[in-house]
C-alpha positions, 0 to 999 in steps of 0.5 A: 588525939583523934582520927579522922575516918573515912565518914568524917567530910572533907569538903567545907559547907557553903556556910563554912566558906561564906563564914570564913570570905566574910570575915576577908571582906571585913577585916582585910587582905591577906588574912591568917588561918591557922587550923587547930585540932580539938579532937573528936569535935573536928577542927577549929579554924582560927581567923585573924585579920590583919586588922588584929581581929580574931574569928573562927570556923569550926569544922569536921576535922584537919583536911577539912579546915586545909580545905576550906583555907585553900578555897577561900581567896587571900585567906593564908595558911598560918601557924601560931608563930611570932607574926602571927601572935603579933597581929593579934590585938584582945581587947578587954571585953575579951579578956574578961570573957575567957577569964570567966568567973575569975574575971570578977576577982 
């Protein structure tokens, strides 16, 4: 598991919370943020509205993307618990898309 170092920012970019408020705005109040390590590459910050729509942020690492939940109004801290997971709505273009090459089977 990667760590985060000193040189690694803490503060969400302008772009960063104005990616994440739009995604409020378009698909309700309260949104759900669940912060997700992937390792070197930072964090990614899955969005889910509660109109069962998914998006992200990807940013440099776990305190950044507490930091961005906690700036950005009606944006909810979450994890992948039932209630969560139950809001989520795929739709088959999805599905098709992370399948890959195994979706034309």
């Amino acid at each position: 598991m990667a760590e985060e170092t000193e040189n690694t920012p803490t503060a969400p970019t302008a772009r960063q919370l104005a990616t994440a408020r739009d995604f409020v705005a378009r698909h309700g109040k309260p949104a759900r943020a669940v912060v997700e390590n992937i390792g070197i590459a930072g964090a990614r910050v899955v969005l889910v509205g509660p109109d069962g729509a998914m998006g992200d942020v990807l940013v440099a690492g776990v305190e950044t993307g507490t930091a961005l939940v906690e700036q950005v109004d009606d944006l909810e801290a979450a994890e992948w618990d039932s209630e969560t997971v139950k809001t989520v709505k795929i739709g088959a273009a999805h599905r098709r898309k992370m399948a890959g090459p195994r979706a034309g089977r």
